[in-house]
DRENLUMBA-498013 format. One record per residue (C-alpha): x, y, z negated; residue in three letters; residue number from 1. Coordinates in Angstrom, 3 decimals, padded with zeros to 6 digits. Last residue first. Layout:
X	Y	Z	ALA	NUM;
...
//
This chain:
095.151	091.330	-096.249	UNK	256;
094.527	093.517	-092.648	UNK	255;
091.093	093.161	-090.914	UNK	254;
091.633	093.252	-087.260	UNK	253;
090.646	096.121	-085.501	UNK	252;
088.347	098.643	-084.136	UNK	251;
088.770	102.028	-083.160	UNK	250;
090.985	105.131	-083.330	UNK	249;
094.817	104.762	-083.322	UNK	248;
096.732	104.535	-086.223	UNK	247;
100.255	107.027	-086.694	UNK	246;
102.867	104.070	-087.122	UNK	245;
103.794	103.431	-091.274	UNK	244;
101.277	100.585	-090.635	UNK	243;
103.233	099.109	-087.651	UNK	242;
106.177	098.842	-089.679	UNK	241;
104.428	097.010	-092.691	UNK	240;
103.102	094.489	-090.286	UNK	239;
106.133	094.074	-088.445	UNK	238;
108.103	093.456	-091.896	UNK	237;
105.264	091.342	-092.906	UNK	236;
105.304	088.957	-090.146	UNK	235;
108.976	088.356	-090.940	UNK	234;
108.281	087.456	-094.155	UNK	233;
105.278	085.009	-093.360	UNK	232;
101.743	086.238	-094.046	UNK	231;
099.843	085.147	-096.998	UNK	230;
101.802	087.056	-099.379	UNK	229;
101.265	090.552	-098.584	UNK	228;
104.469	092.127	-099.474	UNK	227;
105.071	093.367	-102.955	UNK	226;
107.821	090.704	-103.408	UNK	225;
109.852	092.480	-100.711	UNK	224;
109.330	095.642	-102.093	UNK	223;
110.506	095.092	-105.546	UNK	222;
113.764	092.713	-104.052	UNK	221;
114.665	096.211	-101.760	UNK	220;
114.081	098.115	-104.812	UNK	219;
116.504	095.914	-106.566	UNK	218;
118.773	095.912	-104.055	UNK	217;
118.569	099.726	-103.877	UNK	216;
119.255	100.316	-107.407	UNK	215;
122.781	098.350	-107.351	UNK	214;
123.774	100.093	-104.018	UNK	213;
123.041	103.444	-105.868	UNK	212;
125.040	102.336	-109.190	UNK	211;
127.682	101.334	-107.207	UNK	210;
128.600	104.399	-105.200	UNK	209;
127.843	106.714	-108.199	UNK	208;
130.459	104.490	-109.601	UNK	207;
133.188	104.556	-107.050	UNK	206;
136.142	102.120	-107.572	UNK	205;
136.478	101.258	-104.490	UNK	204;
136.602	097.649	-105.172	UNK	203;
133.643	098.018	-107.435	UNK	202;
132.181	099.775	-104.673	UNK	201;
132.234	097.438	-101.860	UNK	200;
131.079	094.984	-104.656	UNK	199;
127.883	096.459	-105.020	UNK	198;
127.686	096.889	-101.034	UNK	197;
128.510	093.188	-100.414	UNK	196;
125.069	092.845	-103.103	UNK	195;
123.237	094.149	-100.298	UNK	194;
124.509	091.883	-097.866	UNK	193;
123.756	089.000	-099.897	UNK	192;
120.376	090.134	-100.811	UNK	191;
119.436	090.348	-096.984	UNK	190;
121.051	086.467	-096.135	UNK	189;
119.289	085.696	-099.064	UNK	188;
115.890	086.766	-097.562	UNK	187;
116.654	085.175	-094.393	UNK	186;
118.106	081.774	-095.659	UNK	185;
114.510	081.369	-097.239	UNK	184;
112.657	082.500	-100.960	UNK	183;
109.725	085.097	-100.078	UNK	182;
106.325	082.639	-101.125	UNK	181;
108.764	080.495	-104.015	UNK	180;
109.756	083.411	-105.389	UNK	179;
106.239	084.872	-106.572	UNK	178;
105.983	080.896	-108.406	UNK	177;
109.251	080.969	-109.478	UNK	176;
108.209	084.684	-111.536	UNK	175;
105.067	083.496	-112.657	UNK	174;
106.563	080.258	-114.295	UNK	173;
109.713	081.483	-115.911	UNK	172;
113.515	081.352	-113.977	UNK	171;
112.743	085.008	-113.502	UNK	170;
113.273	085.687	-117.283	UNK	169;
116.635	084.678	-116.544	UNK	168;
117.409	087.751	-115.123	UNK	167;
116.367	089.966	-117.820	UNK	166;
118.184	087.826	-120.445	UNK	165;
121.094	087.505	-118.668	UNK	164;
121.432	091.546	-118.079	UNK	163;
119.961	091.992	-122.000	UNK	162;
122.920	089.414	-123.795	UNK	161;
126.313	091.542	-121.040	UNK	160;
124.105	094.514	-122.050	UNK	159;
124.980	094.358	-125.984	UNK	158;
127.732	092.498	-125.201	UNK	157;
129.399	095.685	-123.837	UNK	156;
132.552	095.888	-122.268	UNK	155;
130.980	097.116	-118.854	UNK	154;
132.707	094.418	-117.079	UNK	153;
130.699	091.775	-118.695	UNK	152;
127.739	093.341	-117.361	UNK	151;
129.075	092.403	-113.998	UNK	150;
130.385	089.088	-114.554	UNK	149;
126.458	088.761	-115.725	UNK	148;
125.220	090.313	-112.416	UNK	147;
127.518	087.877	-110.244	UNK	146;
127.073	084.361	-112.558	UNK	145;
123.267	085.148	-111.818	UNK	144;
123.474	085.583	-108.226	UNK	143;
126.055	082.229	-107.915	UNK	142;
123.485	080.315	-109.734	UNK	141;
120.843	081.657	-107.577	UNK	140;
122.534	080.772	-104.137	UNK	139;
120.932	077.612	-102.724	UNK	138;
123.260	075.365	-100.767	UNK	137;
122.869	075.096	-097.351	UNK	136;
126.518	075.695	-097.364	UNK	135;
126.624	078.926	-096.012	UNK	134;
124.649	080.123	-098.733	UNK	133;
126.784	078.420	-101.079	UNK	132;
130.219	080.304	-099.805	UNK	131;
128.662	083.629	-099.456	UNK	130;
127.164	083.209	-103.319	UNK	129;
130.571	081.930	-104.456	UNK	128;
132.013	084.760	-102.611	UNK	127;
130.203	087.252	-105.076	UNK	126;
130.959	085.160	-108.830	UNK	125;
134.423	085.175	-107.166	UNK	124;
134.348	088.950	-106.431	UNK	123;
133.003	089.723	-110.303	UNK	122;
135.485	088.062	-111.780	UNK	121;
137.736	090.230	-109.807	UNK	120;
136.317	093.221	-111.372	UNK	119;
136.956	091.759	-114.451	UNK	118;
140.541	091.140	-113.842	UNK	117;
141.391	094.173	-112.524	UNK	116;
139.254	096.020	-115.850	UNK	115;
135.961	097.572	-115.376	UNK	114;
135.683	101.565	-116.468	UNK	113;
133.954	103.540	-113.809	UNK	112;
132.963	100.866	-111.512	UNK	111;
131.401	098.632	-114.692	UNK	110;
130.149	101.634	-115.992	UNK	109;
128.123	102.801	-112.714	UNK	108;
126.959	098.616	-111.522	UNK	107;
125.662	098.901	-115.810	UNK	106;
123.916	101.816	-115.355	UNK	105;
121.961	100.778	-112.109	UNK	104;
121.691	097.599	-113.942	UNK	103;
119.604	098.870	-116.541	UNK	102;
116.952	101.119	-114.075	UNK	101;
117.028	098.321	-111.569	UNK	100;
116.539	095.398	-113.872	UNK	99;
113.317	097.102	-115.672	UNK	98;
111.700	097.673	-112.156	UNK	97;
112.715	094.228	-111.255	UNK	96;
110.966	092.892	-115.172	UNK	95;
107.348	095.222	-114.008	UNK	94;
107.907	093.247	-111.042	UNK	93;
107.943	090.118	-112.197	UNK	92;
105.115	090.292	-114.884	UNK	91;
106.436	089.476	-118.235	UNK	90;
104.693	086.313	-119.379	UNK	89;
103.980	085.197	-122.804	UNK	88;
100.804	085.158	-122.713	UNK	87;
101.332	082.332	-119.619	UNK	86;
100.061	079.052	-120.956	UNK	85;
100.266	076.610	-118.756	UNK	84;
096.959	074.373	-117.550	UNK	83;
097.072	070.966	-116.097	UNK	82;
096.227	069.421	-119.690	UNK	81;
092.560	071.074	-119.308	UNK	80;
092.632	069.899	-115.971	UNK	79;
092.161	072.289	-113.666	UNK	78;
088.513	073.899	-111.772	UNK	77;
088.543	073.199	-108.119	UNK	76;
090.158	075.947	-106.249	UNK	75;
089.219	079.237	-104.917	UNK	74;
091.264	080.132	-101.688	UNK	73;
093.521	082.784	-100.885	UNK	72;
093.924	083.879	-096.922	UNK	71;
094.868	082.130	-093.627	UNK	70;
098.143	082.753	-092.730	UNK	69;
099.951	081.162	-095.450	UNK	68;
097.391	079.663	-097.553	UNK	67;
097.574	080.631	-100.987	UNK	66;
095.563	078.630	-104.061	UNK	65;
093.473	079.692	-106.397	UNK	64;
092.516	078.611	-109.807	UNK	63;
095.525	076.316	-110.705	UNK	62;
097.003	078.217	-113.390	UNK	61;
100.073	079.026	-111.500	UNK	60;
097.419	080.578	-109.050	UNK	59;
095.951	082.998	-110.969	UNK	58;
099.308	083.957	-112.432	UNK	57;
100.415	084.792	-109.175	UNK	56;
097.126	086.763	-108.345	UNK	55;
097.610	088.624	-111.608	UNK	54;
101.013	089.117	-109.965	UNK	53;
099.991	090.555	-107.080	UNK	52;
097.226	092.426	-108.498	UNK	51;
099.743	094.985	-110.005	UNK	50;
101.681	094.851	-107.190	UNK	49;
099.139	096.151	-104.888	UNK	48;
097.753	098.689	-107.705	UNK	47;
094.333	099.006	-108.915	UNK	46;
091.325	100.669	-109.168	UNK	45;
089.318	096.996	-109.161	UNK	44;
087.329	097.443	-105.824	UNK	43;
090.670	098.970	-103.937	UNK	42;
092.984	096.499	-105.118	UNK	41;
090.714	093.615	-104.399	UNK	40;
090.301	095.660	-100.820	UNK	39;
093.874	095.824	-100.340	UNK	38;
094.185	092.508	-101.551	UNK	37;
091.842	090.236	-098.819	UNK	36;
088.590	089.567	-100.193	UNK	35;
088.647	086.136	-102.126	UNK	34;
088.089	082.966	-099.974	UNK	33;
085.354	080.480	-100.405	UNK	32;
086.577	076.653	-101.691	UNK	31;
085.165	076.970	-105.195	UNK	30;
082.605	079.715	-105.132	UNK	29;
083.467	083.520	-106.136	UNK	28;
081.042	084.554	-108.415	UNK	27;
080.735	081.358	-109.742	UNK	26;
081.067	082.088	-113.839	UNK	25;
084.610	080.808	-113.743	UNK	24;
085.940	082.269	-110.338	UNK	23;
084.080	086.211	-111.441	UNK	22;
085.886	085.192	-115.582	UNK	21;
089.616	084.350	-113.872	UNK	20;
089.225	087.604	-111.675	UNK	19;
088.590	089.559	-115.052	UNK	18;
091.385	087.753	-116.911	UNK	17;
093.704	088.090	-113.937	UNK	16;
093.338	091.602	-113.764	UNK	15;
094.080	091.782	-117.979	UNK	14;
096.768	090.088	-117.443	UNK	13;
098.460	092.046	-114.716	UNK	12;
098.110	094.975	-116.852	UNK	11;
099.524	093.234	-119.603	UNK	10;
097.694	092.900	-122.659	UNK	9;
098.049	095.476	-126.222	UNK	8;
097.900	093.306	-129.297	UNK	7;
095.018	093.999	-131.757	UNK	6;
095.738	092.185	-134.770	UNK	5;
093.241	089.829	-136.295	UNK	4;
091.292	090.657	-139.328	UNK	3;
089.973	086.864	-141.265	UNK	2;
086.619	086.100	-140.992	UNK	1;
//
């Protein structure tokens, strides 16, 4: 038998693979609901965002399924031909956390050392984003024309070939599927004002400026894809500002 190489998984790969084996060998029954992800978190030593996306990947495979406001559901077993391979897979917020330590740098140098014209590039990548979000039309072409005009005005194709690579690895599977439960006019409404304080910068010319507005949008995108995703955006908000309240004594309803 011929040695195979040991690669090293995922994190979120290896929590799917356990939670994949419990829903295979009927520990949790088709159609019963999983415990809600704090305690899946809790039970498996885990982080929230960690399980998140092995609960993404769960469900791109077709063995759960969300149901906003309700919970997440075992599903029938798929079709062998219904199932996608995701080994290749970075896990979406491990790729945000990459995004806002490289684009931090690159929102500094661009500031710092972007040409007229490149910073203006980088104002009609921006209003084309305005301009299709008030059309009803959805802005992620726009986004990724803006962070790639924004490399570009670094100088360095090096980052200008990682930048579009790192945001096109959210076009994948896991990462469309995480979208699809926070994606709405109010979220891009958010990421459009956020990305107004980018180019607020750019224009002033101020790279400490830029690189901090660059770093909170994408801890403002890691946060809002580690919210609870059976409960609508808005819900979450409330529900995230009532946990950071002091909690009163006695009984309650069990959070997810």
């Amino acid at each position: 038998m011929p040695i195979e190489a040991i690669e090293p998984q995922r994190l979120y790969r290896q929590i799917s693979d356990q939670l994949r084996k419990l829903i295979v060998d009927g520990e949790f029954a088709v159609g019963s609901r999983l415990p809600s992800e704090r305690d899946l978190a809790l039970q498996m030593g885990v982080s929230r965002p960690s399980l998140r996306e092995a609960l993404i990947a769960l469900e791109v495979e077709g063995h759960i399924e969300v149901r906003m406001g309700s919970g997440i559901y075992v599903c029938p077993p798929a079709a062998m031909e219904r199932r996608i391979d995701l080994s290749s897979e970075e896990g979406p917020l491990e790729l945000i956390r990459a995004r806002e330590m490289i684009e931090g740098e690159v929102a500094y140098a661009a500031a710092q050392q972007g040409s007229k014209q490149q910073i203006a590039a980088v104002e009609q990548a921006f209003a084309l984003m305005v301009a299709h979000a008030e059309a009803g039309i959805n802005p992620l072409e726009a986004d990724r024309l803006f962070h790639i005009r924004l490399a570009e005005a670094t100088g360095n194709s090096v980052l200008v070939g990682l930048v579009t690579q790192l945001f096109d690895a959210r076009l994948g599977p896991l990462f469309k599927r995480l979208h699809s439960h926070f994606d709405g006019t109010r979220v891009w409404q958010e990421a459009i004002e956020e990305h107004g304080l980018i180019m607020q910068a750019l224009r002033e010319r101020n790279p400490e400026a830029a690189r901090a507005a660059m770093r909170r949008h994408m801890d403002i995108a890691f946060t809002r894809y580690s919210a609870n995703l059976i409960r609508q955006y808005g819900d979450r908000q409330q529900q995230e500002a009532q946990e950071a309240r002091p909690r009163k004594r006695g009984g309650g309803k069990q959070e997810d």
